[in-house]
C-alpha positions as CSV (number, residue, x, y, z in Angstrom):
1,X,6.6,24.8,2.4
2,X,8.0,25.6,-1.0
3,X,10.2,23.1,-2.9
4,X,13.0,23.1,-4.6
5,X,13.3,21.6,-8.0
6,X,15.5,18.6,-8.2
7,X,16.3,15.8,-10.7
8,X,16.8,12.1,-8.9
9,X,18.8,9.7,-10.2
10,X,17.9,6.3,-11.4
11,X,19.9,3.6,-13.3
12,X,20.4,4.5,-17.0
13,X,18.1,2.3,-18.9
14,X,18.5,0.9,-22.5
15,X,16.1,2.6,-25.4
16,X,15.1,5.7,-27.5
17,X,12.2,7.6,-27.8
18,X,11.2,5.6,-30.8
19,X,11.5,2.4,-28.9
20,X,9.0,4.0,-26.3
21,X,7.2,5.2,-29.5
22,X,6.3,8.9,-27.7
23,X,6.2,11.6,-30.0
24,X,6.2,15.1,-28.4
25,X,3.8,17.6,-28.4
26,X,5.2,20.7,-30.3
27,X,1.9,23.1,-30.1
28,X,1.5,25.0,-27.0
29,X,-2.1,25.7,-27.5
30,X,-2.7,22.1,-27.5
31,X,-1.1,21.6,-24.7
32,X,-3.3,24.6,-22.6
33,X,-6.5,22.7,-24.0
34,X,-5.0,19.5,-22.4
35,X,-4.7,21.2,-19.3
36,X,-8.1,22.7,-19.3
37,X,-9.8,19.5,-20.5
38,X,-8.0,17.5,-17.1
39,X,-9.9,20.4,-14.6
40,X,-6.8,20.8,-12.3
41,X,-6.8,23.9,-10.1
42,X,-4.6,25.9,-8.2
43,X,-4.4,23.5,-5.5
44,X,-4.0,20.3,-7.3
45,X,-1.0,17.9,-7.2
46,X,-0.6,16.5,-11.0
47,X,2.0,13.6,-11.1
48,X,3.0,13.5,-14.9
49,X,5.0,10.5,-17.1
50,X,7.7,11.5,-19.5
51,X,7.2,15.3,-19.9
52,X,9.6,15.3,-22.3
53,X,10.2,18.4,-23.7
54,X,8.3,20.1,-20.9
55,X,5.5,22.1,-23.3
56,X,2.4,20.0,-21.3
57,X,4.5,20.6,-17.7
58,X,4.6,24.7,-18.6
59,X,1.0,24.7,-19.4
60,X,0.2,22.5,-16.1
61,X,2.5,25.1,-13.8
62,X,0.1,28.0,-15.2
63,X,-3.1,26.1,-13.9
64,X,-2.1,23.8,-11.1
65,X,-0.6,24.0,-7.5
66,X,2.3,21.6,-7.6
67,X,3.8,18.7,-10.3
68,X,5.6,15.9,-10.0
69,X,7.9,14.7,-13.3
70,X,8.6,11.4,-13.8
71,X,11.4,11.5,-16.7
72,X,13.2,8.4,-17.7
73,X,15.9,10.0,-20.4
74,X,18.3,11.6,-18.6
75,X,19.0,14.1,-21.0
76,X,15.2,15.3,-20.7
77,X,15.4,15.1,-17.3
78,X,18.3,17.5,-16.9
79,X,16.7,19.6,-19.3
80,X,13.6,19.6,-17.4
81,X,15.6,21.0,-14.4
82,X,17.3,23.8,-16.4
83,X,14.1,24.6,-17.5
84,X,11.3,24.7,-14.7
85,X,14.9,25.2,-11.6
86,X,13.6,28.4,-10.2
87,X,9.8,26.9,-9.6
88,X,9.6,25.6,-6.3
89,X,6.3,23.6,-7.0
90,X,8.0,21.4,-10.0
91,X,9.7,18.5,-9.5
92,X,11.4,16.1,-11.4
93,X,12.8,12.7,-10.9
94,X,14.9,10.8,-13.4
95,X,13.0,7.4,-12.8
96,X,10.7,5.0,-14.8
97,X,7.1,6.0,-13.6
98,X,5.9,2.8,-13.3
99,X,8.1,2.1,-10.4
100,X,7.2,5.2,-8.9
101,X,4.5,4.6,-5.6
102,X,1.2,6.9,-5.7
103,X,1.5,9.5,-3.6
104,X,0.0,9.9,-0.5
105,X,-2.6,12.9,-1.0
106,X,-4.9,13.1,-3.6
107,X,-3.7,14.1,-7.1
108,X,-4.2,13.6,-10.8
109,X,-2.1,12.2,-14.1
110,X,-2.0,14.5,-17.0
111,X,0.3,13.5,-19.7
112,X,1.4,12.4,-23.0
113,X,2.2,9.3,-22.8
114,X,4.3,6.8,-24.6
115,X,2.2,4.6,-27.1
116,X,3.9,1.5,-25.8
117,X,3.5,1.8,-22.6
118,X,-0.2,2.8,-22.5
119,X,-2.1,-0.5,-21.0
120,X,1.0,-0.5,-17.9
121,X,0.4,3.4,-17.2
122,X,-3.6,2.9,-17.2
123,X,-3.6,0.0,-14.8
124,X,-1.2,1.9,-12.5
125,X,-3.4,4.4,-12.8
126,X,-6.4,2.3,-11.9
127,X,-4.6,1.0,-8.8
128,X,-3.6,4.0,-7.7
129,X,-5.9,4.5,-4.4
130,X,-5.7,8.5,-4.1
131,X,-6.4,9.0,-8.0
132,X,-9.2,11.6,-8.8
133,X,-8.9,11.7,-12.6
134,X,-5.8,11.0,-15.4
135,X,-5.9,12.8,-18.4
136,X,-4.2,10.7,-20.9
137,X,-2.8,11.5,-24.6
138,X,-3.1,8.3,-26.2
139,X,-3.6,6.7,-29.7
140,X,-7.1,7.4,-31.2
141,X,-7.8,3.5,-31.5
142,X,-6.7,3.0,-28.0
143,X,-9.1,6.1,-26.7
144,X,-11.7,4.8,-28.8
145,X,-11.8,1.1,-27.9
146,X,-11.7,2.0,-24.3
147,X,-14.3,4.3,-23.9
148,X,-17.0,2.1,-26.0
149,X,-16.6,4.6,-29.0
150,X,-16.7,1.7,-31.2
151,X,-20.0,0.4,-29.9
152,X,-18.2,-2.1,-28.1
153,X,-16.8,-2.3,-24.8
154,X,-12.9,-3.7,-23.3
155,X,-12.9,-5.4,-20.2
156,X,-10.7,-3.6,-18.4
157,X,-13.2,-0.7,-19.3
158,X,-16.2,-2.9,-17.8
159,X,-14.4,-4.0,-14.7
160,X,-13.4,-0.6,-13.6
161,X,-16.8,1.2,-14.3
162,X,-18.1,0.7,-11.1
163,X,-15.5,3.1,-9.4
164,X,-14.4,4.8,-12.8
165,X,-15.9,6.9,-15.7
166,X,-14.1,6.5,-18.7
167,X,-14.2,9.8,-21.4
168,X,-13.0,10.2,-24.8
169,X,-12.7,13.9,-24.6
170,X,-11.1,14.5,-27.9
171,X,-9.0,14.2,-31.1
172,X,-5.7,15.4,-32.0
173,X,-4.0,15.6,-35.2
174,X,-1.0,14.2,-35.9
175,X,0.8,16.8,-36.7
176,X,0.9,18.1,-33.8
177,X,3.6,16.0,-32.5
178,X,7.6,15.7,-33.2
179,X,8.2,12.8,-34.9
180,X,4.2,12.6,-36.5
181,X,3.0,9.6,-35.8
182,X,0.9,7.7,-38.1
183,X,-2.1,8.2,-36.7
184,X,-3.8,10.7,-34.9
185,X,-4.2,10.7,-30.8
186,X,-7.0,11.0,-28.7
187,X,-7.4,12.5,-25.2
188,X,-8.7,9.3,-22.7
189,X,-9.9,10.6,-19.0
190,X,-10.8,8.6,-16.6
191,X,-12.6,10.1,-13.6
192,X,-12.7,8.5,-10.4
193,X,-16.5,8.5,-8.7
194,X,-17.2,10.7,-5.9
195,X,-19.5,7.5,-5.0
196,X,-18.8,4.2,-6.2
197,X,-22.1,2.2,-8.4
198,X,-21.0,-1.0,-6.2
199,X,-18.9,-1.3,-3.2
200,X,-17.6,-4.5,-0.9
201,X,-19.8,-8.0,-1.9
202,X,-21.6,-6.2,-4.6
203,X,-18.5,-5.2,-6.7
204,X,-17.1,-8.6,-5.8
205,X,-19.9,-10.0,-6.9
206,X,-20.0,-7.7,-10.2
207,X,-16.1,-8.3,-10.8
208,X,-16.2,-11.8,-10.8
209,X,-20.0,-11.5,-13.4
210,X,-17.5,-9.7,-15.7
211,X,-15.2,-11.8,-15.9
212,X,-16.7,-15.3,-16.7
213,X,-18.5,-13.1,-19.3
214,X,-15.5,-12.0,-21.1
215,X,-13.3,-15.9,-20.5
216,X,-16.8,-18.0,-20.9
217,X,-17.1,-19.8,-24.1
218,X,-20.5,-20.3,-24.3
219,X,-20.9,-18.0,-27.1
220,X,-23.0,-15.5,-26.6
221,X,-22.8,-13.7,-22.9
222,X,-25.8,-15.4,-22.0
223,X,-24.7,-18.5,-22.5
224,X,-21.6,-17.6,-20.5
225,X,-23.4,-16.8,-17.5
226,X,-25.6,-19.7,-17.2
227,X,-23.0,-22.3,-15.2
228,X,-22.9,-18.6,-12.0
229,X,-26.5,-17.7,-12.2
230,X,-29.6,-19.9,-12.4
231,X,-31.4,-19.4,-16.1
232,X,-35.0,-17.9,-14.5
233,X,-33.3,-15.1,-12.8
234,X,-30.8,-15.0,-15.2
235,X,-33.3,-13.7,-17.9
236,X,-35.1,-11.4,-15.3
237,X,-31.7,-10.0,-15.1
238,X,-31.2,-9.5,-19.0
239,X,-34.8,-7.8,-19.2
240,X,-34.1,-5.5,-16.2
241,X,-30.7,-4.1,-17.8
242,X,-32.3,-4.3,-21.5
243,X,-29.8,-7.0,-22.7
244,X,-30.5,-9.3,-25.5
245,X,-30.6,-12.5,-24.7
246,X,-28.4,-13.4,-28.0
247,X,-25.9,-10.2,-26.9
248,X,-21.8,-11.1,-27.8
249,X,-20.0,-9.8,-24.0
250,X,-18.7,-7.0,-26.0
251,X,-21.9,-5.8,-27.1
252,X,-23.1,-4.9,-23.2
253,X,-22.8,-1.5,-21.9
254,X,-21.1,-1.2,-18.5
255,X,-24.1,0.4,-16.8
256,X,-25.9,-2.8,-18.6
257,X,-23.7,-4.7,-16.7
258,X,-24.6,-2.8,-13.3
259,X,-28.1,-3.2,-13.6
260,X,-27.7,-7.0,-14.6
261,X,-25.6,-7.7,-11.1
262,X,-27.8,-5.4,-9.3
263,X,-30.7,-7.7,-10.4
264,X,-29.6,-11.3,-10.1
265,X,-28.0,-10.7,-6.7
């Protein structure tokens, strides 16, 4: 059944743009490669944070079935709505996105999103049970660092690999957005597994590996381990997943880490 557009109204809340430190996209050619780069189809439902100005919501109408705007300025939100009014298959709520609950069918997250609020609009994106991808405009450091770029690896990266794939798909120059921002942004996409690396005791079991290694201070990671797993099969498990004994935690890649659990367990 078709939709009508409509904004939803919310408590104003305190703040600027600047204060969320989002800076908007002002190339519509960037935004089409956004789009392209996130693989939604015709019959996709994209759920997207602070469109804004709406330049990544026009590109995402051309390529997707249906999208659901989360817009905390009112102004923008109204604007959003005198805009896209006429498409039955946009939508747009005037409400923090973070309070928003996933929807029910399976969808993705394409957007630009506020520098400040990156970390809470990845983990609610983790938690998010009927997520197939998110196609994130973030800073470059924050793309980087997430996606091992740097040769090192963030926990919250390591944690989630069994059920995510984390992708730095590209760069973008600065000046591509209104105000520029001081550095350039990347493009981070994480892609939900068709079929998780671990599931039930085994991910438990991997979750709980990963996180003594990254709060243990024993040093290096083996070091770490030793008070969970016995040192013999401790070191069979660092020779099966080609870890170095002398390794730092950040050093380990996260399929490293897969093989190590799937060995000592």
């Amino acid at each position: 059944m078709a939709r009508r557009t409509r904004t939803t109204h919310a408590p104003r809340r305190t703040g600027t743009r600047r204060s969320l430190s989002q800076n908007f996209l002002t190339d519509p050619a960037t935004a089409a490669f956004i789009v392209r780069l996130s693989k939604v189809g015709r019959d996709d439902l994209v759920v997207e944070p602070g469109p804004g100005r709406g330049i990544l919501t026009r590109a995402l109408l051309r390529k997707c079935g249906r999208v659901d705007a989360y817009e905390l300025d009112g102004r923008y939100a109204a604007r959003l709505s005198r805009l896209f009014g006429t498409d039955p298959r946009m939508r747009c709520m005037h409400q923090d996105f973070l309070t928003a609950h996933p929807p029910r069918e399976p969808f993705s997250v394409v957007a630009n999103i506020p520098y400040s609020r990156t970390s809470a609009i990845v983990d609610w994106c983790l938690s998010a049970e009927r997520l197939r991808s998110a196609t994130l405009v973030t800073q470059w450091e924050f793309a980087r660092k997430r996606t091992g770029d740097y040769g090192r690896w963030s926990r919250l990266t390591v944690l989630h690999w069994p059920r995510f794939d984390w992708r730095l798909e590209a760069r973008i120059d600065r000046h591509r957005f209104d105000p520029v921002p001081r550095v350039d942004s990347g493009v981070l996409r994480l892609v939900r597994r068709p079929t998780p690396l671990l599931t039930g005791a085994a991910l438990a079991d991997y979750r709980a590996l990963v996180t003594r290694g990254f709060t243990g201070v024993g040093g290096d990671l083996f070091k770490s381990l030793r008070p969970m797993v016995p040192t013999r099969l401790l070191a069979t498990g660092f020779r099966a997943a080609g870890i170095s004994p002398r390794a730092l935690v950040s050093e380990v890649r996260p399929d490293q880490w897969v093989d190590l659990v799937t060995a000592v367990r």
